[in-house]
C-alpha positions as a printed NumPy array, in Angstrom:
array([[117.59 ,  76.395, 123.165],
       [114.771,  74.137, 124.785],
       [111.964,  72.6  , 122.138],
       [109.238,  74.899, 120.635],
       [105.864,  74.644, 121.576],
       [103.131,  74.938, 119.508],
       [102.845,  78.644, 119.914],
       [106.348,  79.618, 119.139],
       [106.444,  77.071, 116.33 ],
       [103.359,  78.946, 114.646],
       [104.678,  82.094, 114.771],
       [108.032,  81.328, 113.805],
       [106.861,  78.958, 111.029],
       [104.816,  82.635, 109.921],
       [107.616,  85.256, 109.738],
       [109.566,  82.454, 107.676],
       [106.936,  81.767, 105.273],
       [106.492,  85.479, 105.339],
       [110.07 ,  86.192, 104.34 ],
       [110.122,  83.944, 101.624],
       [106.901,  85.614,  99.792],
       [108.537,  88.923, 100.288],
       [111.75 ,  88.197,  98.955],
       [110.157,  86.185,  95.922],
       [107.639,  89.723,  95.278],
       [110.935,  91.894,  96.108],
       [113.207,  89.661,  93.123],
       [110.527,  89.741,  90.747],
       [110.606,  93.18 ,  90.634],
       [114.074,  93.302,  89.844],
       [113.677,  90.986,  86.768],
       [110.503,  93.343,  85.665],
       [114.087,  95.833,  84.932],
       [116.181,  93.402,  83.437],
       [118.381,  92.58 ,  86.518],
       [119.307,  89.003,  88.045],
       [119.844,  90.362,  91.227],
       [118.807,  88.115,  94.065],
       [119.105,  87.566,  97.708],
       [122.275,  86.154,  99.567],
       [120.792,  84.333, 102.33 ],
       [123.957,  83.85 , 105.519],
       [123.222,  81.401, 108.221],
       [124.268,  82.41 , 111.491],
       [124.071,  81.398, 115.147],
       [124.307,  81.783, 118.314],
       [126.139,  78.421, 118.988],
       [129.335,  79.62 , 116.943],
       [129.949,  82.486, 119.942],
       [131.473,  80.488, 122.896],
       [129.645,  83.257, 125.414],
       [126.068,  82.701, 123.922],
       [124.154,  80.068, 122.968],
       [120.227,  79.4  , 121.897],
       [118.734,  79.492, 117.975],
       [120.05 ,  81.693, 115.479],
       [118.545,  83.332, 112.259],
       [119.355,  83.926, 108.531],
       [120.203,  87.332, 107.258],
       [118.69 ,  87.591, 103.172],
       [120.349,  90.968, 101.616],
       [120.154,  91.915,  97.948],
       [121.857,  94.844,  95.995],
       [120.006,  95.138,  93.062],
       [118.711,  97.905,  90.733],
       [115.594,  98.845,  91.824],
       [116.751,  97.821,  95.835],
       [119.86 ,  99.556,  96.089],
       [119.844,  97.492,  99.833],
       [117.286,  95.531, 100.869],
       [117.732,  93.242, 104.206],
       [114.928,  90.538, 105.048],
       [116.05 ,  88.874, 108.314],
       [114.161,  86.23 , 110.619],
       [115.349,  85.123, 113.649],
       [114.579,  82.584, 116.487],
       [116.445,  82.477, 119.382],
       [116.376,  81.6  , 122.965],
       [118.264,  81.822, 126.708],
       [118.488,  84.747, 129.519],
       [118.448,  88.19 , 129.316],
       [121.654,  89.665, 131.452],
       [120.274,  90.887, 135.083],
       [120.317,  94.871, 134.216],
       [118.728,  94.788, 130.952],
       [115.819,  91.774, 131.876],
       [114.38 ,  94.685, 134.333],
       [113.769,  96.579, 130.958],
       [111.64 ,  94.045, 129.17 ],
       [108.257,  92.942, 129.861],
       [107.852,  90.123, 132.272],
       [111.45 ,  89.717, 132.38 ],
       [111.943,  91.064, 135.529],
       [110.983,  87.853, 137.234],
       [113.266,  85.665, 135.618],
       [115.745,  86.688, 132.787],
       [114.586,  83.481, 130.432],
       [113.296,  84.58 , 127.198],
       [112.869,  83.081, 123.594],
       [112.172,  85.434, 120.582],
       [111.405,  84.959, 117.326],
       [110.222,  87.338, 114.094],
       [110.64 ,  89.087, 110.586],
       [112.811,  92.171, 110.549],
       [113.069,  94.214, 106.977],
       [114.897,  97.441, 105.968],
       [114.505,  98.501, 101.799],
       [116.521, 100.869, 100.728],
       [116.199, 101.947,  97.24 ],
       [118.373, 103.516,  94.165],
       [115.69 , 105.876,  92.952],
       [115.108, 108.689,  95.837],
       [111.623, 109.269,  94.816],
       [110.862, 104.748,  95.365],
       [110.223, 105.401,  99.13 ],
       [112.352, 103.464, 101.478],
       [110.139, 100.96 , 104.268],
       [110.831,  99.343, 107.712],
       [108.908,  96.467, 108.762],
       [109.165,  93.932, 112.235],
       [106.694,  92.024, 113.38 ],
       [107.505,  89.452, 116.422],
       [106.468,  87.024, 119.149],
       [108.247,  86.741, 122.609],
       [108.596,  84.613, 125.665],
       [109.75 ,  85.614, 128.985],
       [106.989,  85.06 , 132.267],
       [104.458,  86.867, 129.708],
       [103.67 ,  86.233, 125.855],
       [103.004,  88.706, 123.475],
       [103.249,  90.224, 119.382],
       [105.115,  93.352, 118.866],
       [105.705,  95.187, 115.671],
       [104.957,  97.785, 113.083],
       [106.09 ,  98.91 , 109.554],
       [107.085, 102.951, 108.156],
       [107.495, 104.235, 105.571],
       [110.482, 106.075, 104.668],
       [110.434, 108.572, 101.439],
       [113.582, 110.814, 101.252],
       [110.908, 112.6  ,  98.784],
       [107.681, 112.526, 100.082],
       [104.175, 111.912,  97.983],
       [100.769, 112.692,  99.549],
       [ 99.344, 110.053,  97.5  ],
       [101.921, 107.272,  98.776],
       [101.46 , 108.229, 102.057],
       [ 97.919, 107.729, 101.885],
       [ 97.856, 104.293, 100.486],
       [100.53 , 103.364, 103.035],
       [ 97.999, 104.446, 105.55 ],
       [ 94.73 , 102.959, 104.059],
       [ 96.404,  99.947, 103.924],
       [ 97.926,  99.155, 107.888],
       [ 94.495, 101.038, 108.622],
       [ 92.597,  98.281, 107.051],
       [ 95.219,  95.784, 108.362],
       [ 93.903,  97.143, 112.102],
       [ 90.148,  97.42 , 111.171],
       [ 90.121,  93.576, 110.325],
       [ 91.183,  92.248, 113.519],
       [ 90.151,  93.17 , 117.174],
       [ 94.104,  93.325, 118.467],
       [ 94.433,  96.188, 115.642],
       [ 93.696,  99.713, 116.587],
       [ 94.728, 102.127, 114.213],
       [ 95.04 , 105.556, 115.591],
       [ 96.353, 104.313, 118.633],
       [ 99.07 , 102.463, 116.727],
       [ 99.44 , 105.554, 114.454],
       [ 99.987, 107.946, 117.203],
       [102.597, 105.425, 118.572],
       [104.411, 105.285, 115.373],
       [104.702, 108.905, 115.245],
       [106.041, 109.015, 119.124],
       [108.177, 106.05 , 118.428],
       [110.331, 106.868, 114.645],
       [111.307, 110.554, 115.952],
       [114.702, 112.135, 116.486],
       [114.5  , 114.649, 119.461],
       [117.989, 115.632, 118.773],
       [116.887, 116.706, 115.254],
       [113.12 , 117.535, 116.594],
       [111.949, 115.7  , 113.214],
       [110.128, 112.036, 112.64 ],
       [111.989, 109.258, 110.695],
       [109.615, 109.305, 108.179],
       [106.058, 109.83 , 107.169],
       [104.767, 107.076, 110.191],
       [102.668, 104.228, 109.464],
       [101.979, 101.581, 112.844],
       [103.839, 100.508, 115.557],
       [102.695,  97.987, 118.722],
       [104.065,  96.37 , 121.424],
       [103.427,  93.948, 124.366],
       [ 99.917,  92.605, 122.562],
       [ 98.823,  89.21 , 124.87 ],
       [ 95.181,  89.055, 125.014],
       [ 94.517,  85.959, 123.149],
       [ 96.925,  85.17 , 121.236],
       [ 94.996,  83.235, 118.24 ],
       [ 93.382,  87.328, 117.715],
       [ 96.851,  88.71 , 118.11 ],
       [ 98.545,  85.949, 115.746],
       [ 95.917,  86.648, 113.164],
       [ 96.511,  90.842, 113.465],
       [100.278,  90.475, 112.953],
       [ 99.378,  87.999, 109.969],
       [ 97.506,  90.416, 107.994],
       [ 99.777,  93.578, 108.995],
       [102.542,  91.49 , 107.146],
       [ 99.414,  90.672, 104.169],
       [ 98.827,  94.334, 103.359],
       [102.831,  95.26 , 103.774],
       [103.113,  92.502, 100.96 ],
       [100.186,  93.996,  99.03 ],
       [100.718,  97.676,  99.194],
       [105.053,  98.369,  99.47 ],
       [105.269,  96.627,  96.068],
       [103.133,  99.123,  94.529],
       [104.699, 101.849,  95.626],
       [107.691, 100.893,  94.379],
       [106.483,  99.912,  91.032],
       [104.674, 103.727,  90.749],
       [108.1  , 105.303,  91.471],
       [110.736, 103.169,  90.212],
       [111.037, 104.816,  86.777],
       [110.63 , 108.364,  87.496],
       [113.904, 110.447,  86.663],
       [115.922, 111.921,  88.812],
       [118.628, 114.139,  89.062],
       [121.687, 114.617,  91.296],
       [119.852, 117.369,  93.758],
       [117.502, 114.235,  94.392],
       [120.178, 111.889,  95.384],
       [121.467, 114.115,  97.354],
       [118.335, 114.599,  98.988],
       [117.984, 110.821,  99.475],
       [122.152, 110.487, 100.981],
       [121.113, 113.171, 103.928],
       [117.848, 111.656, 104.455],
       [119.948, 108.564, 104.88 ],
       [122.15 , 109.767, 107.385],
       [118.887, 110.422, 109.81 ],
       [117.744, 107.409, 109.202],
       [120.824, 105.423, 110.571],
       [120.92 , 107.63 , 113.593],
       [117.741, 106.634, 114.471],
       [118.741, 103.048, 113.953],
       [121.763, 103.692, 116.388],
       [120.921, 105.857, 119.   ],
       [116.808, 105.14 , 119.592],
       [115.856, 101.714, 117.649],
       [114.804,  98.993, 120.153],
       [115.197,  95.987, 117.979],
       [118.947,  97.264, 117.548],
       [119.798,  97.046, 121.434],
       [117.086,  93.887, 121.457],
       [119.647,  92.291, 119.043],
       [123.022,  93.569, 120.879],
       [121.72 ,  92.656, 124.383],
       [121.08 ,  88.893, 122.878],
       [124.049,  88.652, 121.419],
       [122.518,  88.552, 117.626],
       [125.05 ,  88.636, 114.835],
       [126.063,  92.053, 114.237],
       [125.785,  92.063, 110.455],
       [121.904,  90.79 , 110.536],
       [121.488,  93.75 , 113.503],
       [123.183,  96.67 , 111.565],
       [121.539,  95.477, 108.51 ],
       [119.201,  98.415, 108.075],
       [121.838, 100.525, 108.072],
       [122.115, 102.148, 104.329],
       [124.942, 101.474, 101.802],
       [125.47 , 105.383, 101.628],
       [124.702, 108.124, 103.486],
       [125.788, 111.915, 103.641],
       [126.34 , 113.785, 106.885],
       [127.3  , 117.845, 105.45 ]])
């Protein structure tokens, strides 16, 4: 992969700082219970596969038990798209070279009511330069009042920055985490953005403080929840909800065919897929 410049280096010098804050917040909440669970954090790249070559990543997954699975992943890599799928990304379809870089996290938790959360946020390369990204939340049972801090908080993530703009990211969330096959959404929304390249010193600063309040508000949530009882009708609830969840992941989720049109290792790409799930 060619040298960094100063842009690239920023950003991916950001999701890795970023990682590390979340999984310190994400481990001290396990120790709150009494557990020593901590991330495993797996080196990979793309230099071990003979066919690709460019960066790598690390994948950081913990089983603990408050985070039944929880995958923090960032990644940096760089070469050429193949011809078909460069005329699918932006600015690609001039010239397949591409570098990509960015935070990718999937919690899943052990107590159905502790909702579960997706978050990505990430800066590409190709003939144009631009932040993409989002996070959702996922409850398998549902709470008005944790959807509504979920949403106060990536609304005031928007409202601080000119590249933010929350009910147009809102109403692209909802579009984007749906199952037509099912006719339902993933979840209960939250943001999602793409292809944002109007300065990118704004646009850097927006996808810093979407990944501030994630930090500040998904740890509360799972602190309010993470004690309340629950029964086996509830897990049961949370193994079904499961199985939606990964079919989202496999048949509609861009960052999965991002990561297996790269060629990404497989285990960081499938690693928001849940340790159970139920299909009845």
């Amino acid at each position: 992969m060619t040298p960094l410049d100063a842009e690239q280096t920023q950003a991916r010098a950001w999701f890795e700082s970023l990682r590390d804050r979340i999984c310190a917040v994400f481990e001290g909440i396990e120790r709150e219970t009494g557990s020593d669970a901590g991330f495993v954090f797996t080196p990979w790249s793309r230099d071990d596969d003979p066919k690709e070559s460019g960066g790598g990543g690390v994948r950081g997954v913990m089983k603990g038990k408050v985070f039944e699975k929880v995958g923090v992943n960032v990644s940096t890599v760089g070469g050429a798209f193949s011809p078909e799928f460069a005329k699918s990304v932006h600015g690609a379809e001039e010239s397949p070279e591409f570098f990509a870089t960015g935070i990718s996290l999937v919690a899943h938790m052990a107590n159905p009511h502790v909702p579960a959360v997706h978050m990505n946020t990430r800066f590409l390369t190709t003939t144009k330069r631009w932040f993409g990204g989002g996070a959702d939340l996922n409850p398998p049972i549902p709470y008005a009042e944790d959807t509504r801090d979920f949403h106060i908080a990536m609304k005031a993530a928007c409202d601080a920055h000119p590249s933010g703009d929350y009910h147009r990211f809102k109403a692209w969330a909802d579009e984007y985490f749906y199952l037509p096959h099912r006719k339902v959404h993933r979840g209960v929304g939250g943001i999602f953005f793409d292809h944002l390249e109007s300065d990118f010193s704004a646009d850097f600063a927006f996808v810093r403080g979407v990944g501030e309040v994630f930090l500040a508000i998904y740890p509360e949530l799972v602190r309010r929840r993470m004690e309340t009882p629950f029964d086996n009708a509830d897990r049961a609830t949370q193994l079904e909800w499961r199985g939606r969840y990964a079919e989202f992941n496999l048949v509609y989720d861009r960052g999965t065919l991002f990561g297996l049109k790269t060629g990404g290792n497989i285990d960081a790409i499938l690693m928001s897929l849940p340790p159970l799930a139920t299909w009845d």
